[in-house]
N, C-alpha and C positions, 0 to 999 in steps of 0.2 A: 143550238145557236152558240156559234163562240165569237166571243169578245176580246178585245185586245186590247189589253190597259183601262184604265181609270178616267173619266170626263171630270174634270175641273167643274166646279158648281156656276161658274160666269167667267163670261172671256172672252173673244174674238181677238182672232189674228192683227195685227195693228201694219201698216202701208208703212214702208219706207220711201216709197216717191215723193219727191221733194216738190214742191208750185212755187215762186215767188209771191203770188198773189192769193191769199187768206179769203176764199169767199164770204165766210162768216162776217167779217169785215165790212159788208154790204149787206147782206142779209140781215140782221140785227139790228136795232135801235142805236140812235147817236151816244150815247151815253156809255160807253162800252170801256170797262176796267179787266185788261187780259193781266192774271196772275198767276206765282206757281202753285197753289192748291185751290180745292173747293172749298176748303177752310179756309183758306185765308180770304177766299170771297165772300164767305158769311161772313168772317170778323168785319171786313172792310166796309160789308154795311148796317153792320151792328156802331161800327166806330162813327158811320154817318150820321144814321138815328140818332146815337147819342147826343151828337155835335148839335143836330138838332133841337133838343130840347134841354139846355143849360140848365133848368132851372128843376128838373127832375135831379134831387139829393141823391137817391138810390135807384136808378134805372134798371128795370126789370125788362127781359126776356122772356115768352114764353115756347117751351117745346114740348111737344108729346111724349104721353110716356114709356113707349116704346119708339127710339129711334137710334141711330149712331153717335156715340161719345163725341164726336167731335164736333158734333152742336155745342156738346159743352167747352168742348177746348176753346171754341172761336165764340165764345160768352167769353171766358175768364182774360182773353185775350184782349178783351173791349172792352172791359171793364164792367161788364153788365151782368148780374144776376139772373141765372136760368134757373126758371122756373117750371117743373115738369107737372103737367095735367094729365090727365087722364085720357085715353084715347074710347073708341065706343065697344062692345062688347064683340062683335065679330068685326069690326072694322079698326082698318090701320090710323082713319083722321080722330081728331077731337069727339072726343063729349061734351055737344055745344053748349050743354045745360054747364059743367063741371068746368069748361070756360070762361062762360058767365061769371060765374061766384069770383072768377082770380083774372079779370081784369080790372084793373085799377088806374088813376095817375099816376102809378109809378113803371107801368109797363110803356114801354118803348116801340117794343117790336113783337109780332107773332109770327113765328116759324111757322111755315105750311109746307109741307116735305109732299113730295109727290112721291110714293113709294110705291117701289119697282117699275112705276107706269100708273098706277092708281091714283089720279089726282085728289085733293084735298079738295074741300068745298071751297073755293074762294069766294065766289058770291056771297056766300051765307059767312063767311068770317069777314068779309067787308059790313053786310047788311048789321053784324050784331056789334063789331067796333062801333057804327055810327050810332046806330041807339042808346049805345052807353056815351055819348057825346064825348069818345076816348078821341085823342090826334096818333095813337099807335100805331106806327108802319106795319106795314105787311112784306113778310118775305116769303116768296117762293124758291124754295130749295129744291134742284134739280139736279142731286147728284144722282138720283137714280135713272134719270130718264133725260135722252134728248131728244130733239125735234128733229125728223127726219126730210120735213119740205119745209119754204117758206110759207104759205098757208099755216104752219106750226107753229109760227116763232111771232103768235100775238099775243101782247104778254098783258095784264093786267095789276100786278102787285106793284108795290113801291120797287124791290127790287128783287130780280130771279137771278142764281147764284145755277152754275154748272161746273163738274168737274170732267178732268180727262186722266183721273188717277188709275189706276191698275185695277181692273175688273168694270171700269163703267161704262158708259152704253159708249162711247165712242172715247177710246181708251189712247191716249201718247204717252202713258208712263208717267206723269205729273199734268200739271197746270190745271188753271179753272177761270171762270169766268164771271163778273159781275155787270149785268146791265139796268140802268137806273133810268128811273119816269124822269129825272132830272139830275144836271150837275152834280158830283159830290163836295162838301162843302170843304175849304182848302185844308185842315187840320186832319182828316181822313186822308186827301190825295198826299200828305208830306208822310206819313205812315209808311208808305208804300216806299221799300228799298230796291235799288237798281238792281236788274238780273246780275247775275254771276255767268259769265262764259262757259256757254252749254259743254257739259263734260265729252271730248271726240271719242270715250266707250258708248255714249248712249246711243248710238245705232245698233253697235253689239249688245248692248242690254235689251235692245227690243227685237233684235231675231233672236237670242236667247228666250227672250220671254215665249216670241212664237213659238219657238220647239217645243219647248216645257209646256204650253198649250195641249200639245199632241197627246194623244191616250197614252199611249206605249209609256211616253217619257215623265207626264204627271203621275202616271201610277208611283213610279221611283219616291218624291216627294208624298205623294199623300199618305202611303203606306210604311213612312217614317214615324215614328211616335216621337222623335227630338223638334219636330219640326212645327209641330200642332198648327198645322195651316188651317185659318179663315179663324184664329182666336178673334174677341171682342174685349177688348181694352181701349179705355182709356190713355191717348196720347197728345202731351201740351202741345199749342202749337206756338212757338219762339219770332216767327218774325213773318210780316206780307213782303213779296216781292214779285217784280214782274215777271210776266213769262216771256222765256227764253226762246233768244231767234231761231234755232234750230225747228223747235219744236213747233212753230207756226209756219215754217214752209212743210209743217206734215199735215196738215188742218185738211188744207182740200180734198185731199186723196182720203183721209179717213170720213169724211163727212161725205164722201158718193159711196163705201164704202158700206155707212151708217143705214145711207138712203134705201139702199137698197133692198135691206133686209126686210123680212116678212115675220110674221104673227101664226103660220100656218101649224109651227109646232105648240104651240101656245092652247090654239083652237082642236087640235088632237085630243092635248091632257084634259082640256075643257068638257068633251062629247063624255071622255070612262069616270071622269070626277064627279060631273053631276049627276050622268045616269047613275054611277052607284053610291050616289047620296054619299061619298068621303068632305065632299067641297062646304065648309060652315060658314064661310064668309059672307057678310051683308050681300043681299043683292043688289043692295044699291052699287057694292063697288064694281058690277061689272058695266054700268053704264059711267062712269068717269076711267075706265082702262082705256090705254093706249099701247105704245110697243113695250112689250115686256123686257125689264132685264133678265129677272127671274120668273119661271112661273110660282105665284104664290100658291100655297097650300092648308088651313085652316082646319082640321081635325075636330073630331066632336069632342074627343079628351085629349089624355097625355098620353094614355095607353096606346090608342090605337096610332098616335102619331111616335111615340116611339119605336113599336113596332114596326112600321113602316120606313120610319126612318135607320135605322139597325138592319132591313132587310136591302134596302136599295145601296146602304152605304157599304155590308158588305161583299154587295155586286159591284161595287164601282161606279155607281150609276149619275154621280154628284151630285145627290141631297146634300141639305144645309138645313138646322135651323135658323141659318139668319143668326139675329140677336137672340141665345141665349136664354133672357132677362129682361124684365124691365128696365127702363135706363137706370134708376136707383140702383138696383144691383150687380151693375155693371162694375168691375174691376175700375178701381180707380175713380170712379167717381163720386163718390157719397159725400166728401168732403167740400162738392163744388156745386152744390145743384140744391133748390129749395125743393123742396115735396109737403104742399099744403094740406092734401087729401090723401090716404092710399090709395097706390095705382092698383086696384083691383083687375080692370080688365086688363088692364098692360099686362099683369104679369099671369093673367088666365091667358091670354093672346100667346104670349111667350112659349105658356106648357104646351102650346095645341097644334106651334106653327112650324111652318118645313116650306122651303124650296127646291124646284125641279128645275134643272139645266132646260135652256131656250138656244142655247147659241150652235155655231157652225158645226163643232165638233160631234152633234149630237148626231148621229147617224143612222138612217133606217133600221139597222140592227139591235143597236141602244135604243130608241124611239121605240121598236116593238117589246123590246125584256123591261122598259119604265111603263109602258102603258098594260105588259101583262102583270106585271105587279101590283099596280091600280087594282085594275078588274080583279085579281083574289082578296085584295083589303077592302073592296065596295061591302057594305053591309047593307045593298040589296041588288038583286042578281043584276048583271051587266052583259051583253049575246055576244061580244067579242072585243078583245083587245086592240083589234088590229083598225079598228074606226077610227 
């Protein structure tokens, strides 16, 4: 089998046809804050919460303890205290017990991260705020995942945050998204600074970006050692602002774009992972999955997941581990972030976990040389690659 070039760990192609008219704009809830990051849409409804309860001295946040740094940047932004808990031993959500113990009246808000597609329990984190007679918002963070129909887009948390930063499921190279059960209260909406005049390279930044998508031309970049693409750092974030009118006459065209994709690669890795027993993840999480950004991958150790990951990555094949680390030991962040408990399982999760390319580029060829690679790492027999 020969391959050509390098697959990017997550990506899709991004539309440059222009619409006037923004479907999402109808589709979504009234309450709708379009901004330019998914950070700045966590902060914007961390800055709500806050606004909401005056009378909390030290307003805390909580986030799990494996997720992306810029939970923390869009805390320190708000002025509110992120607090990391513990996630559950094979799974990406909370340890609802380890939650318990660290909410309090000083907690504001609970991040619930839908990761990759994996939703978070919201029910059971609604059910256990109210038993502790907390008034703690609820936030649904959906930078990993969007809704691909309206049927999708029923939201239940205080507020769900999306992005369209660089690698997410429906990708314009910036902007992000906040929609709220209610008005934001005015000292939040003044926060928010006027766009700036969308740069006239950013159409050339986003067929650039497509090419660099391509095998051929990502290999160039990954097989750089100056470049260390997909690092995990910590980065502040300086100011909220709207999103930019270019980039919402791209809305339509990438949301049929979004729509239309399928899970079918997804359901492949799924047949060689379980049959040869590599897959450790709860099972519960496969009944709260939806479209994948990533396929996730959960190892019995570190061994066997480094191996595998060392083997795929030097085929080209675009494994990731993701996060590295637990968030504590994430570059840059130690100095920003409370940690009541050790994240034990966060940073078991961390040694064990890997990601597999889902997106367009992945090709019948690639598709067969990641799912023969599975089937030799199964550590119990598997009949064929090619299922």
């Amino acid at each position: 089998m020969i391959l050509h070039g390098d697959l990017a760990p997550v990506g899709n192609r991004i539309s440059l046809e222009q619409n006037a008219d923004c479907i999402l704009e109808v589709m979504f809830g009234e309450h709708q804050y379009w901004l330019d990051s998914g950070t700045s849409a966590l902060a914007l409804a961390l800055l709500d919460a806050k606004a909401n309860f005056p009378d909390v001295q030290k307003p805390r946040a909580i986030i799990p303890g494996y997720c992306c740094p810029d939970l923390v940047a869009a805390c320190v932004y708000a002025g509110v205290e992120a607090v990391a808990v513990d996630i559950g031993a094979n799974d990406p959500a909370y340890d609802l017990a380890q939650l318990r113990l660290h909410l309090d009246a000083n907690v504001i808000a609970v991040i619930a991260i839908n990761f990759l597609g994996i939703r978070e329990r919201l029910d059971e984190l609604r059910v256990l705020i109210a038993e502790l007679n907390l008034p703690a918002r609820l936030i649904e963070d959906n930078a990993q995942w969007f809704p691909a129909a309206a049927s999708e887009m029923e939201f239940h948390a205080d507020y769900v945050t999306f992005s369209f930063g660089r690698g997410k499921p429906m990708s314009l190279l910036g902007g992000g998204l906040l929609c709220a059960k209610r008005p934001l209260v005015a000292s939040a909406v003044t926060s928010i600074e006027k766009s700036a005049q969308p740069s006239r390279l950013l159409p050339l930044k986003i067929a650039a970006y497509n090419w660099l998508l391509k095998p051929q031309l990502y290999q160039l970049l990954n097989r750089n050692p100056v470049l260390r693409l997909g690092e995990t750092r910590y980065v502040p974030l300086d100011y909220i602002a709207q999103f930019d009118s270019y980039r919402r006459t791209l809305v339509t065209a990438n949301f049929n774009l979004h729509s239309a994709r399928n899970n079918d690669l997804s359901r492949s890795f799924d047949s060689v992972v379980l049959a040869g027993g590599l897959q450790q993840l709860d099972q519960n999480c496969a009944a709260r999955q939806m479209q994948l950004l990533r396929y996730p991958l959960l190892c019995a150790d570190e061994k066997i997941r480094d191996r595998l990951l060392a083997q795929l990555s030097a085929a080209g094949l675009g494994a990731s581990p993701m996060y590295a680390a637990a968030i504590d030991q994430i570059a840059g962040v130690a100095n920003f972030i409370i940690v009541p408990e050790p994240l034990h399982n966060a940073r078991h999760f961390a040694q064990r976990f890997m990601t597999l390319p889902v997106h367009s580029h992945v090709s019948q060829p690639y598709r067969a040389r990641i799912l023969s690679l599975l089937c030799a790492a199964g550590v119990n027999p598997v009949s064929s690659a090619a299922h």
